[in-house]
C-alpha angles and dihedrals in degrees: 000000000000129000120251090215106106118243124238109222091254134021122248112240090260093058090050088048092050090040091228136130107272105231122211087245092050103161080215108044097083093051097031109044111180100257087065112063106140081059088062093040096056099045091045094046096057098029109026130236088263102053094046085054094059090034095059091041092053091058125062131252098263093054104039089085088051089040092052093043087057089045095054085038087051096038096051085045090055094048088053108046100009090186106054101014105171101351086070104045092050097048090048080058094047083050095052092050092048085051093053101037081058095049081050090056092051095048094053091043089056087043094055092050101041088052086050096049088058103051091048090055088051093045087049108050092032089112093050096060097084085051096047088049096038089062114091114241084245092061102063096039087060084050087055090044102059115106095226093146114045106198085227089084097065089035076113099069129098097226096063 
């Protein structure tokens, strides 16, 4: 005897995977095309097909694309780490972000001190700008110039 559910001219992955008639009405046409099977497969094979049957009517229309996407997310996570499954995934993020918002700290904290550095050289030697510019230039080439150090004097030393 033939069902009175009319037939869609080809059948969603769900409906391959079930090896059932896709109806027209099928609750998974719309989220499993039939391009798509190890979507279903996945899903099916973490969840069930019944559960993502009850799953998908307790929501309503305009969330079922969004439900199905963080099925096929959760499923694909608990095939890959079965123990932990999202939670995992999710701490080793937190733990990521702990780990750079220290290296933020850090970076600011050199940078603080780097740009105060700086301000207290300046502050420092601010009296000394009108000496360093007052010096002729041949001044200090005949400074550089003296021989104050002979390198005789390290000839001892095992690094020359």
């Amino acid at each position: 005897m033939k069902s009175q559910v009319p037939r869609s001219r080809s059948s969603c992955a769900a409906c391959k995977a079930l090896k059932r008639r896709c109806a027209t009405n099928c609750l998974f046409a719309p989220y499993f095309r039939k391009d798509e099977p190890k979507k279903f497969a996945k899903v099916h094979k973490v969840f069930g097909a019944s559960n993502i049957s009850k799953i998908l009517n307790e929501v309503s229309d305009e969330q079922r694309e969004d439900t199905v996407n963080s099925l096929v997310y959760e499923a694909e996570v608990r095939l890959r780490d079965p123990i932990y499954g999202c939670i995992g995934a999710i701490a080793s993020l937190e733990k990521k972000m702990v780990e750079l918002e220290h290296d933020l700290m850090l970076a600011r904290a050199r940078l603080a001190f780097c740009v105060n550095q700086r301000t207290s050289f300046l502050n420092e030697h601010e009296n000394m700008a009108p000496w360093i510019h007052d010096t002729p230039e041949s001044g200090i080439v005949e400074a550089f110039n003296q021989d104050l150090f002979s390198f005789n004097q390290f000839s001892h030393l095992p690094f020359l």
